[in-house]
N, C-alpha and C positions, 0 to 999 in steps of 0.2 A: 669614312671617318665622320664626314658629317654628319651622313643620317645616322651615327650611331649616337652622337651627341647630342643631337636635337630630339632621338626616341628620347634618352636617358632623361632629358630635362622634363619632356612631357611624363613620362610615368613621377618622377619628383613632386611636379607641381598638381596634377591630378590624382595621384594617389593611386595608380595604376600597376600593375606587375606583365600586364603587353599589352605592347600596341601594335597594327600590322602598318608597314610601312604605306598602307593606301588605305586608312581607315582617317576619317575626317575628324579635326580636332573637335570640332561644334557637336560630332556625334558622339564622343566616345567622354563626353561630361564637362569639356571645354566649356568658356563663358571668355565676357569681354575681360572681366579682371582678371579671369587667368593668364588669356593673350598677354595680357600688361608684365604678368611674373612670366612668363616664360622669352616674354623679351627681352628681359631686365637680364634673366641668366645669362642667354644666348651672346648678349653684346660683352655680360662678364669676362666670355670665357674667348671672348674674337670673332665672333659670328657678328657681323652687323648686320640685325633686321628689323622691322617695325611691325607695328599694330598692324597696318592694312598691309606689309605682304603676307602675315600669319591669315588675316582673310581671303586675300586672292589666290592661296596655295595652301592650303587648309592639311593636305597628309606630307607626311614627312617625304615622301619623294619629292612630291611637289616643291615644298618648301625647301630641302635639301638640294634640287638642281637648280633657285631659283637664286640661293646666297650666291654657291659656288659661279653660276652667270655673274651674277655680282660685283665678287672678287676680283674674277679676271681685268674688270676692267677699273679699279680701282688704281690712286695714281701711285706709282712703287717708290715714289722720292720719303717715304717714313710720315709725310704729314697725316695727323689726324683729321678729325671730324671737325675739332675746333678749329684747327690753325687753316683748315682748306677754308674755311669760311670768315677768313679774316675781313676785315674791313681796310685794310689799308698798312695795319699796325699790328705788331705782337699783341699787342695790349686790347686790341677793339675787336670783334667778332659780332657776328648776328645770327639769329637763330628764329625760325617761324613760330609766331605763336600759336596756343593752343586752341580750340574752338571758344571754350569757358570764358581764356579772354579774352577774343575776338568779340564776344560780346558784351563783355564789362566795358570795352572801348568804346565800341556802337552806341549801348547805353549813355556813358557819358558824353558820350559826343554831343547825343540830343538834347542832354541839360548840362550843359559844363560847371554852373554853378552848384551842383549838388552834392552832399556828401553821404550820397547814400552808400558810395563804395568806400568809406575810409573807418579805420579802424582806429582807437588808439587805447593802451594801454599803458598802465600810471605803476612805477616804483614807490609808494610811501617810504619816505626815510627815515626815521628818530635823530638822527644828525645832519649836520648841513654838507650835503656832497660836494664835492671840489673837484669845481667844474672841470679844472685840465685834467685831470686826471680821468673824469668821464668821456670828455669830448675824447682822450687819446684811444680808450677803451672801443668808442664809438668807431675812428679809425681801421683799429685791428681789425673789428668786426667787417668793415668796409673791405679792408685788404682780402679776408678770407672768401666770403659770400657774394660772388659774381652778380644776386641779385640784387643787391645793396648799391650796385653800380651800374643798375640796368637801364635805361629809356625806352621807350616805343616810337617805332619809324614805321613811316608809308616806304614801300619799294616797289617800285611798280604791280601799286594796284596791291601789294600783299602788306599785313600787317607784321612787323616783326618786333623782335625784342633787339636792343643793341649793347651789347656790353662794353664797357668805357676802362681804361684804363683807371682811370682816378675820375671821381665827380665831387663841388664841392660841397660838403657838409650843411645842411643848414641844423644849428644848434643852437637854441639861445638860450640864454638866462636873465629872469628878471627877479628882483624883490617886490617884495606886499607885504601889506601890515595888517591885514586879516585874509581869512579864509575864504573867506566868501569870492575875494578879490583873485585869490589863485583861481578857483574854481572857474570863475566868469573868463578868464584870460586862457586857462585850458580848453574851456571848453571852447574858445575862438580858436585857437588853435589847431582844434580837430575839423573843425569846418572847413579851413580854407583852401581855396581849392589848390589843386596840384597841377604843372606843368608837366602831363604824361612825356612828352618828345625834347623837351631840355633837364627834366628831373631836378632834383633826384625824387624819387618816390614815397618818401618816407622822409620824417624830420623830427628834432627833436627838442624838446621843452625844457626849460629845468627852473622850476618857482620854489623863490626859497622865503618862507618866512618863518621868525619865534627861533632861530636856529634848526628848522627843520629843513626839508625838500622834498618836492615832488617832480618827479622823472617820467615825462610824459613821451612816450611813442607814437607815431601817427604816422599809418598807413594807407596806401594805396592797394584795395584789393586785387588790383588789375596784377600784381606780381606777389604776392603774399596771401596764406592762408593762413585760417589761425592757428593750426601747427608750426608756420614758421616763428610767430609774435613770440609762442610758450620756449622755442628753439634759443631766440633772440635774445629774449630776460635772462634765461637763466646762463647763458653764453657770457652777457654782458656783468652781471653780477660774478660771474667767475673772476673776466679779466678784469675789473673796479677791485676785487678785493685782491688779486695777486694770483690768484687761484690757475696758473696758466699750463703747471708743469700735467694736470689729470690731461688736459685739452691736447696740448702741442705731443701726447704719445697718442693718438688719433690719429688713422689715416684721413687724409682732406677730404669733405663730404663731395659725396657725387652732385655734379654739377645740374643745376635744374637745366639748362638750357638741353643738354644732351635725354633728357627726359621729353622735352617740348619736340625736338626732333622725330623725337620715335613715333609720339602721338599728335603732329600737326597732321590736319587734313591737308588733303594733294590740292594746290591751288586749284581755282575754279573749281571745287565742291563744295555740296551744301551738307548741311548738319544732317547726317545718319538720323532716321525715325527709329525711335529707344522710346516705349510707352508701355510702361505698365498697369494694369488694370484691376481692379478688385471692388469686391460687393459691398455696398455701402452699408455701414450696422445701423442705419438708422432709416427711418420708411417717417418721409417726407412729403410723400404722393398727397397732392389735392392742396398743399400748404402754401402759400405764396406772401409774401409781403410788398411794401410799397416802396424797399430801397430803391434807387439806382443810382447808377456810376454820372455823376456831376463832369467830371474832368478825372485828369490822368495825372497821379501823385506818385513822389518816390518818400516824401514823408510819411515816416511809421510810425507807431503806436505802439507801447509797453502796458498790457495792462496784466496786470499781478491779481493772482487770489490762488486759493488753498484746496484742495480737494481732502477730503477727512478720507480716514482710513476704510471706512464702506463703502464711498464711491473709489476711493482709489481699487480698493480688491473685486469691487463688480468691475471694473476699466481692465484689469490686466486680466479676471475670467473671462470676460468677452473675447480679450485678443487671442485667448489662448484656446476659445471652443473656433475660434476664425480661422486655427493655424497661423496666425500673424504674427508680429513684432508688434510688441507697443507702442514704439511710436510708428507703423504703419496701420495700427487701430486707429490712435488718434488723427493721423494726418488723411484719413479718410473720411473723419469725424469732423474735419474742420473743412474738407474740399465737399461733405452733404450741405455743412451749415453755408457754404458762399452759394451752394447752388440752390438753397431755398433764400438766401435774399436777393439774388439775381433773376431766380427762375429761368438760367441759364446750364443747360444739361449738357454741353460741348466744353463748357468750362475745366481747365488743364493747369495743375499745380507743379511745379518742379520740386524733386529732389537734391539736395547737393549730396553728391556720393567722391567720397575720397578715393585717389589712387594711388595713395604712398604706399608703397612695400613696404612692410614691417623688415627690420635690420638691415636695409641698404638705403632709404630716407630718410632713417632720423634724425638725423643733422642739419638736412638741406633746406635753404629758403627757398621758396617759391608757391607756384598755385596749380596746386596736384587736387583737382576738383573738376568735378566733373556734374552735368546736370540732366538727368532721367525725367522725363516728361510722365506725367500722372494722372489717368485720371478715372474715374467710376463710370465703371461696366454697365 
């Protein structure tokens, strides 16, 4: 029975009509995101398996004698995945984080003052929002989203996520008698740093001035992507206006920590080599400038302009005589340009590549992100 449901899923998710039970997934049109959807079924349906056993046991025998080993030794008293990894408490659990943010940790670690990992996002109101009514809204949100209640812990040696029963709120509200004056106080607000290990992760602004409001978010990338922020608004704008009966006939979103399980590396491993490579559209040879790297910054730079309709259509014919994506034309385009101001040809850009499943994450908060190393051939 198993290998009969593990074929079944793999033809589903590859698009297959057979497969032999000793034919290897990676051969037969397999990729890492697929691994990730044919995970996602497998534990659907009662199978618990992860990313690296579909690697270490690649054809369905393999992988079908590997669960079955498994099982057996799984503990028969009814506890799941969550509740086996409790912390002490119904309410508390821990779960390993995923590579991505093992290194937004790292990252921050080395400049804790920085907000290059925070995000925030602003409600414009036409009326002046009230506040209890937001703040209780905020709660719901708390009660339902295990992320919304997370911290990060050291455990021996390992970085993990902690999920808290209840964490408190930080929500404030202030008045201002001009704009300019919200704006300045928002925008302090997105800076300030976050306590990853006592939390909470996220907080929330609320400036009211003229009888108006502005509803300010402010995240921690370390546990949110910006799929969860778009999840979050309009979540939160449902419960603020009453809007709760669409929600509550929802089954409860699958939980990110049970996603973090699947795909945490095995302690004591290093990050998998994932590098893509492509011919750069642009001949550089012989060009050199007098940049160079001063010091090492996480402050960024926005700079805005316009591409006319000629260069945009020469831009997306190029990517398309390339066989490319357009934006893997231009992020080619932009890793020839650092490597003519560097004169640095080892030079390597990251990708952020999503791994939320379409119809079984679209609800869930978390950081379903992942990062592919890049660089010209």
């Amino acid at each position: 029975p198993t290998e009969f449901v593990i074929a079944e899923t793999w033809k589903k998710v590859l698009g297959r009509s057979e497969i032999t039970v000793d034919e290897s997934f990676f051969q037969v049109g397999g990729d890492s995101l697929h691994a990730q959807q044919v995970v996602s079924r497998l534990n659907d349906v009662g199978l618990s398996a992860s990313v690296q056993d579909l690697f270490r046991f690649p054809t369905i025998r393999s992988l079908s004698r590997s669960l079955e080993s498994s099982s057996t030794k799984q503990p028969s008293d009814g506890t799941d995945a969550t509740s086996a990894s409790s912390t002490g408490s119904d309410s508390e659990y821990t779960f390993p984080l995923t590579q991505g943010q093992r290194e937004i940790w790292t990252a921050q670690k080395l400049d804790p003052n920085s907000a290059a990992y925070h995000f925030q996002s602003r409600i414009e109101c036409p009326i002046r929002l009230s506040a209890d009514r937001a703040r209780s809204a905020i709660k719901s949100l708390c009660e339902k989203h295990e992320t919304l209640r997370t911290t990060i812990v050291e455990g021996d040696g390992e970085l993990e996520g902690r999920v808290h029963g209840s964490l408190e709120l930080e929500f404030e509200t202030k008045e201002f008698d001009n704009r300019e004056s919200v704006d300045s106080w928002l925008l302090e607000q997105g800076r300030q740093s976050f306590n990853l290990v006592e939390g909470p992760l996220f907080r929330v602004s609320n400036a009211c001035v003229n009888r108006k409001s502005t509803l300010a978010m402010t995240f921690h990338h370390v546990m949110f992507d910006q799929a969860s922020i778009e999840i979050l608004l309009k979540e939160f704008v449902s419960i603020y206006n009453g809007n709760t009966e669409s929600q509550s006939a929802l089954p409860p979103p699958r939980p990110f920590s049970r996603y973090a399980r699947l795909n945490a590396p095995p302690q004591g491993t290093k990050r998998p080599s994932q590098q893509a490579t492509a011919t750069s559209p642009f001949d550089f040879h012989g060009r050199k400038t007098q940049a160079t790297l001063r010091q090492s910054s996480t402050d960024g730079e926005c700079i805005n302009f316009e591409a006319d309709n000629n260069l945009s259509a020469a831009i997306r014919t190029a990517a398309s005589e390339e066989g490319v994506t357009l934006n893997g034309w231009l992020l080619a385009a932009w890793h020839s340009f650092l490597i003519c101001l560097t004169d640095d040809h080892e030079l390597a850009v990251g990708i952020p590549v999503s791994r939320r499943e379409p119809g079984l994450d679209d609800r869930t908060l978390g950081y379903y992100l992942d990062t592919h190393r890049f660089q010209i051939a």
